[in-house]
N, C-alpha and C positions, 0 to 999 in steps of 0.2 A: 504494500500500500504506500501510495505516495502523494503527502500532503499536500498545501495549499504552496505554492512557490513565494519566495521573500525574496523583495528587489532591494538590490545594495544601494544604501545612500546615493550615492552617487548616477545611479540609473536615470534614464529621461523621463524629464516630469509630468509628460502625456501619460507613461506608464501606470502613475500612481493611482492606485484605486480609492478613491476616497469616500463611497456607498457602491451597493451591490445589488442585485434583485433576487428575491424570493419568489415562492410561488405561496401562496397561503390564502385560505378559507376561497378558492378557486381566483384568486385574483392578483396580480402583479403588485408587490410591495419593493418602494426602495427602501432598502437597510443603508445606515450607516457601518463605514468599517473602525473598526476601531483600532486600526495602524494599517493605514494608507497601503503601506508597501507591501505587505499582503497581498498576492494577484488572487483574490476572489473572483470565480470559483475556477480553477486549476487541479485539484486534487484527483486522484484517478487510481486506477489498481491495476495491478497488470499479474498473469501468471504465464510461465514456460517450460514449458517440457522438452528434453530432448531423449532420444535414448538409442545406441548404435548394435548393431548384435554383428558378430561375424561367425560364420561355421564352415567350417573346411574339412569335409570327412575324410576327403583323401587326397592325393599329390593332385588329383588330377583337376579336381571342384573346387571353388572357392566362393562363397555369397557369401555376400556385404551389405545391409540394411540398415539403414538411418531415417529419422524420425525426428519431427520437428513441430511443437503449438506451442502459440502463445495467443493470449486474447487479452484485449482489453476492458475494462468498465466504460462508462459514456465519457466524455471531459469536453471541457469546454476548449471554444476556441478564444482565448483570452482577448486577442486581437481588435473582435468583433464586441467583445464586450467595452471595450473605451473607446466604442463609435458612441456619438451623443446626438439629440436632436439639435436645433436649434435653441429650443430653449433650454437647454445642457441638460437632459434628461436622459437617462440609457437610451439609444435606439431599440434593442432588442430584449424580449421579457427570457428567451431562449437561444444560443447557440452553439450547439456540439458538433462532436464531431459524434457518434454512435458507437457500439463495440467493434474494435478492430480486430480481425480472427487469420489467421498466418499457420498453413500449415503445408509441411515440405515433407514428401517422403523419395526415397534413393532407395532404388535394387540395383546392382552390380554383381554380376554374373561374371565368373571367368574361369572358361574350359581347356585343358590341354590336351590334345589327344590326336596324333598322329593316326588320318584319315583319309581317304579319296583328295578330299574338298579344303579339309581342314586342317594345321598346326595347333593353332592358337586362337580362342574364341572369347571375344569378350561382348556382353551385354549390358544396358545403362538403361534402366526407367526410370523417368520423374517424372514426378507429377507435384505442383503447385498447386492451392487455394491459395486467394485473398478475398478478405472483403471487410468494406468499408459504408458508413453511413454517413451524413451530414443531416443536422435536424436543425431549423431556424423558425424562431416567431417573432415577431416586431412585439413588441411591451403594450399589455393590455389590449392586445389582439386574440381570438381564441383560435384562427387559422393556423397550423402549423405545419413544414415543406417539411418533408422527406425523400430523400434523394440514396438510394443504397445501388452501391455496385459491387458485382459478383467477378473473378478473375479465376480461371480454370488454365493451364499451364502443361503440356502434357508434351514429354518430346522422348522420343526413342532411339537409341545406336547401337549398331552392330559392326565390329570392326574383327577382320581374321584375315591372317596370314598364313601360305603354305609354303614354304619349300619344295620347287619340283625336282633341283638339284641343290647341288654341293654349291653354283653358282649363281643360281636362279631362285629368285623369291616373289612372290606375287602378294598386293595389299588390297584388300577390295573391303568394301561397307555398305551401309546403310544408314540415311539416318529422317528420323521425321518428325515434324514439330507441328503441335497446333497449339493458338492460343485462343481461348474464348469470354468476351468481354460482357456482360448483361447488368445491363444499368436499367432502371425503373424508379418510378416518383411517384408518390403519394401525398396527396392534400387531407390534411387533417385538421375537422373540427374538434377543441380538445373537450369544449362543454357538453355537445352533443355527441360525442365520439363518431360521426358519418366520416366517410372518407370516399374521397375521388380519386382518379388515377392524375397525376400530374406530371409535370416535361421534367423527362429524364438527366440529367447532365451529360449523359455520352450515349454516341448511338450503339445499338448491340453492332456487336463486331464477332467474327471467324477470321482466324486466319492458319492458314496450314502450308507447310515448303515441305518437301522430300529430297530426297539430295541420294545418289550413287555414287562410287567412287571406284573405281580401278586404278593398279598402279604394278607396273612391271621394274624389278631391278636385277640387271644380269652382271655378275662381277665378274668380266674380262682379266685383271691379274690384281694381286693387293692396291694398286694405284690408280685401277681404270674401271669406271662403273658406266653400264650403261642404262639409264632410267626414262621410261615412257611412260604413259597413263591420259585416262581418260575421266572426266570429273564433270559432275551437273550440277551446279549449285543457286542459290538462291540467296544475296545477301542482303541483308535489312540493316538501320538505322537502330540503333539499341535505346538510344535516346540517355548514355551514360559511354565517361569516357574509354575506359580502358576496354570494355567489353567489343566495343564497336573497333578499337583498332585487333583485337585479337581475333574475330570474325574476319576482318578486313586482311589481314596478315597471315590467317590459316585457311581460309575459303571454307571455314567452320561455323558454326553456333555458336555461342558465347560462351554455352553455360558446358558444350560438350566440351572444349578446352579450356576449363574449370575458371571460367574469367565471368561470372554472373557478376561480379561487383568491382569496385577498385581496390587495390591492392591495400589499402588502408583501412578496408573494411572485411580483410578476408573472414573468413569463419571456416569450422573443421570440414564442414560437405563438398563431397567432390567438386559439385558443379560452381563454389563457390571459394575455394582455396588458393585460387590465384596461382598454381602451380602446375605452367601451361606441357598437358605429358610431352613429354620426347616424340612420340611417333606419330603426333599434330605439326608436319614439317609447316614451317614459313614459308613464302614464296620467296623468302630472299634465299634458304637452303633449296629450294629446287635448281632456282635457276644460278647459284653458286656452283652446283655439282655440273651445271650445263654448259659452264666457262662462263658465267658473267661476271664481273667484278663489283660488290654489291657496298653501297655505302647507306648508315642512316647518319639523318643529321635533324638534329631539335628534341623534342620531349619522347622520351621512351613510353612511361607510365605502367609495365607491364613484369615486372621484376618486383616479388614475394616481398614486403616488406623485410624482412632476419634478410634478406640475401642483397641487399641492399648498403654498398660501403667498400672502399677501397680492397678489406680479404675476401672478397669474393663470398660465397661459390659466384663464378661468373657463366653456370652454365644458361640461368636464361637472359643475361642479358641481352645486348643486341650483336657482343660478338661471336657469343654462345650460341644464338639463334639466325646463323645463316649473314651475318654481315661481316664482313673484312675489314669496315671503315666505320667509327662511330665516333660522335661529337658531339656532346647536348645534356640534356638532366636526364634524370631518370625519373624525377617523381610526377606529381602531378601540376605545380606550378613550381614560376620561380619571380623574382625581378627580374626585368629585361636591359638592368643596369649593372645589376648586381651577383649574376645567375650563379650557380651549383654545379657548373660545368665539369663533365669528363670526357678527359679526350681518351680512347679507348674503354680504359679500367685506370686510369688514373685520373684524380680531381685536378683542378687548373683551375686561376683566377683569371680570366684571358681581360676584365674590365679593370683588371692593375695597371696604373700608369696611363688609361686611355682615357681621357674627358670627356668625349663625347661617344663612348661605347654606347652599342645596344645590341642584344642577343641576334634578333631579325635578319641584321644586316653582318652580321658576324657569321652566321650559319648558313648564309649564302653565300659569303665570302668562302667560308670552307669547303664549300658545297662544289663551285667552280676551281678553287686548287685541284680538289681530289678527281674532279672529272680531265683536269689537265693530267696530272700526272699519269693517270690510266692510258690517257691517249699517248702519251711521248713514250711510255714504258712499254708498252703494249698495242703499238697500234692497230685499229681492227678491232677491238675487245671491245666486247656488248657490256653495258653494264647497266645496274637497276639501282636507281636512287631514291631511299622513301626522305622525305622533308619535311617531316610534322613537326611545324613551328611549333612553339610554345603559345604564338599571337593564335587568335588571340582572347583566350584564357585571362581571367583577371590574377594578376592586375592589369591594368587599362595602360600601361608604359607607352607616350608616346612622345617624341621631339613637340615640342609647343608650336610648332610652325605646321607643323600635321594636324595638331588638334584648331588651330585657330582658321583652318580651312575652310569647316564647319560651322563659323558662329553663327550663330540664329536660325541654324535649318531647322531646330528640333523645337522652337520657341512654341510652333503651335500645339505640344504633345501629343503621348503614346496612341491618344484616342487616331486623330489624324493621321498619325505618318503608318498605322496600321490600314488606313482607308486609302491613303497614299501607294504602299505597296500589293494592295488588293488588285488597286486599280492596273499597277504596273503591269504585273502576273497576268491580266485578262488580254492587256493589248498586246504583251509579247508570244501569247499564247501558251505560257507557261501553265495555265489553268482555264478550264471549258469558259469560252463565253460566258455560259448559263451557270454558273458557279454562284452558290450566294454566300456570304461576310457572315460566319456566325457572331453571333451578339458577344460581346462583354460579359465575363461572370461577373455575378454580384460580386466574388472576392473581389475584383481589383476596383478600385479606385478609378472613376473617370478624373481625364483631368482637370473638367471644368469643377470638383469636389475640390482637388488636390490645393492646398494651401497656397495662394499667391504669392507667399515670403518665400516658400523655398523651391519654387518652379525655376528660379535661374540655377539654382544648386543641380537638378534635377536634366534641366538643357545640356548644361554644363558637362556632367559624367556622361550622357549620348554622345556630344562631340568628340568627348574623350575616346570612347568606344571606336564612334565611325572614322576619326583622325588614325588609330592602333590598328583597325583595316585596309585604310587608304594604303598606308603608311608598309605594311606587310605586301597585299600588293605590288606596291610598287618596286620591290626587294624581290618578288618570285617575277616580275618583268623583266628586271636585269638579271635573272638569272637566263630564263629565254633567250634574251638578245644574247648573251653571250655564248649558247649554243649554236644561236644564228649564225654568227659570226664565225664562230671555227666551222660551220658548216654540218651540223649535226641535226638543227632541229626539225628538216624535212624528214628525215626518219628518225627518229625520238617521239615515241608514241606519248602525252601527258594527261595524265586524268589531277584533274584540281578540285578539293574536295575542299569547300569551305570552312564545314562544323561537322561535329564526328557525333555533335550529341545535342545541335540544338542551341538556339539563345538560353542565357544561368539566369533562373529569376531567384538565384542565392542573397542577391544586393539588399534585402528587405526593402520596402517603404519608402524609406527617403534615400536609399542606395550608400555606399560607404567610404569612407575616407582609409580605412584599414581593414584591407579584409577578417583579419584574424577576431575582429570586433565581434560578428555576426557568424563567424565558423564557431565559437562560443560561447554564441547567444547570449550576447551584450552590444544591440545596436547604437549606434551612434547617437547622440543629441542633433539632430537635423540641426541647431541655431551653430555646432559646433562646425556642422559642412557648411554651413554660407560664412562663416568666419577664415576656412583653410579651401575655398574655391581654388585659389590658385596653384593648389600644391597638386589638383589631378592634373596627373599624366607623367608626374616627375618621378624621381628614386624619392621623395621625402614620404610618399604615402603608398597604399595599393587600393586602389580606388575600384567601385563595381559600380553597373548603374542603378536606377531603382526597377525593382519586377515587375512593375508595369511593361516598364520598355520591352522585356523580353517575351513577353504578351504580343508586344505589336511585332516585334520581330519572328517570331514565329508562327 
């Protein structure tokens, strides 16, 4: 059980709670609190279970079974409780969130047995539940919105290798995923208890990928392999970072090459341990063993937390995993003045001595060394470059001359420049003519609500953002021309993938001046951003915009 939350002195004074609402003798009462800093009502319960079995009868069989619930009690959304009317009254008599219920089960199956068909057989089921409610009533209202959605999660692999010789080895699988989304809404009278059916917040959704895979490797002498194969796959947007480059990097599922989450958030379940298996090759190892010379350069994000640090183990990092050439962070951000850089498996300060460093233009700079040296050393040699900036990732690091690009584009807010890119999308043809603009959820904040004192603060971190993209662009251009010019980029095939998981509406509210504020939920005093305006985009701060914008941006 976990009580009412207590905000430290020093917290924003919008936060403080100074009366609370009840429900009593069927009617909306405000209560006084009797210390402010109390977030009435907050309190909540939670319980989880986990529990693993493993049985192995014999050399040959091996099952592995894991189990996973947790549920919550109802709890509020504190948020929506220190919305006020006009005439500074609660807005709402009710706002939760409903019981959260979370349950994960894992079979892993793995057969040995020297067959027709088969060496080596392995099997993988999951299956996910979630689900979640949202319940809201306006104060002395008896109508009340229910809004619950259901999440079903079901994916299957089969992966087996045979030896036909002493030389020869064959890889083939299977794998199939379906997810299923059922969202429904109910209108409630709470005096009369009737209820209606009411709009959903997400439409029902199916979605299902199957994927085959075959894979021949014949070992001509201990130094010459030769490797074929044929693969169908299907890859999707994970909507989180590290998941979406480990699909992207193994022509896999997320969760089959154990990358469900970021590395920061592993946990002991296969599908979510961040320890991407060995025989999930990269495409940088295919086409390494194929003669290409393979370089990454910028944010890895994909390396076990424990494995993470100059002693190694270095077997997944990037030179572990299929690269020759590797230059950038590992984790999941950095400054873009100040970065955590490693050059192979060693750390470097490469922003020592330089004034006007920035990662962007540093990892392109490297980017083009290491494609020269390949050509002069090797001329002829194919090579494959992956370049996942770090940009642009908060924080918002950009030269002031990039961000001051932008001033006043964003003045009209997130509401607009969301009707602005709607509009874009229809005439480029990027979405059907006949497309319609869903509405604003009640969560966000329009901006004609949004405070007029801190709407410049608000402009301000946009520009930041759109200046940090300009600004990276302009960095992957010069890296093109420079292909151009030595004469490569007619055949240099380029896939430019802008976001790997989606505009962050991590920035809360009035967006932040240090991220680490708000990763610790301790949002900023918004009076404290319109006093340090000037410091987004610079090394003094690491600034995010507010989550409105990533609303309109997505």
């Amino acid at each position: 059980d976990f009580d009412d939350l207590r905000m430290g002195s020093r917290g924003p004074s919008e936060y403080l709670r100074p009366f609370y609402v009840i429900r009593q003798n069927s009617e909306d009462v405000i209560v006084a609190n009797e210390n402010p800093l109390v977030q009435k009502p907050t309190a909540y319960s939670q319980i989880n279970l986990m529990q693993k079995i493993r049985f192995a009868p014999n050399e040959k069989w091996d099952f592995q079974y894991g189990f996973h619930w947790s549920e919550t009690s109802s709890y509020s959304r504190y948020d929506r409780h220190i919305r006020y009317t006009n005439a500074g009254l609660p807005r709402y008599g009710q706002f939760d969130y409903g019981p959260q219920k979370w349950m994960m089960n894992n079979l892993s199956v793995l057969h040995q047995s020297k067959s027709i068909l088969v060496d080596e057989l392995s099997i993988r089921l999951a299956h996910q539940f979630f689900e979640e409610s949202r319940i809201s009533r306006n104060i002395n209202n008896p109508n009340r919105q229910i809004r619950t959605e259901e999440v079903n999660a079901y994916s299957v692999n089969i992966d087996a290798t045979k030896a036909t010789s002493e030389k020869n080895k064959i890889f083939y699988g299977f794998e199939y995923v379906l997810n299923d989304v059922n969202s429904e809404g109910i209108n409630e009278n709470i005096v009369t208890n009737e209820s209606t059916v009411g709009p959903a917040r997400y439409p029902q959704a199916t979605w299902q990928s199957i994927g085959i895979y075959l894979n021949n490797q014949y070992k001509f002498t201990e130094k010459t392999l030769l490797q074929s194969g044929l693969r169908y796959n299907q890859f999707h947007t994970t909507a989180l970072c590290s998941p979406t480059r480990a699909a992207l990097l193994t022509g896999r599922n997320h969760h089959a090459v154990h990358m469900g989450g970021i590395p920061e958030m592993a946990n002991g379940f296969p599908g979510y341990d961040t320890i991407i298996p060995p025989e999930a090759a990269t495409v940088a190892q295919v086409l390494r063993m194929n003669g290409y010379a393979t370089g990454c350069f910028g944010k890895w994000h994909l390396t076990p937390m424990w494995e993470m640090g100059p002693g190694g183990p270095f077997d997944r990092w990037p030179t572990g995993m299929g690269f020759d050439r590797f230059y950038g962070i590992l984790g999941a951000e950095s400054s873009q003045y100040e970065p955590p850089v490693y050059d192979q498996t060693t750390p470097v300060s490469p922003h020592l001595g330089r004034e006007n460093y920035h990662l962007t233009e540093d990892l392109v700079d490297q980017t083009i060394n290491w494609i020269d040296r390949v050509s002069v050393s090797s001329p002829g040699k194919p090579f494959f470059c992956y370049l996942p900036t770090p940009a642009v990732h908060a924080p918002h690091h950009a030269p002031r001359e990039w961000i001051d690009k932008f001033a006043g584009q964003f003045d009209a807010g997130w509401d607009a420049l969301r009707a602005e890119i709607f509009q874009r999308q229809i005439e480029m043809g990027v979405i059907p003519a006949d497309t319609e603009l869903t509405p604003r959820p009640e969560e966000i904040m329009s901006w004609d609500e949004y405070p007029d004192r801190y709407k410049p603060v608000a402009s301000r971190l946009m520009e930041a953002f759109a200046g940090f993209l300009a600004h990276t662009d302009h960095h992957i251009h010069r890296l093109l021309a420079s292909l151009d010019e030595r004469g490569k980029l007619d055949h240099t095939l380029v896939f430019y993938i802008t976001g790997d998981n989606g505009a962050s509406g991590e920035g809360t509210l009035h967006g932040a001046w240090s991220a680490p504020s708000f990763q610790n939920g301790r949002p900023e005093d918004p009076e404290w951003l319109l006093e340090h305006m000037d410091d987004f985009g610079s090394a003094d701060c690491e600034n995010h915009y507010n989550y409105p914008w990533a609303w309109a941006l997505d």
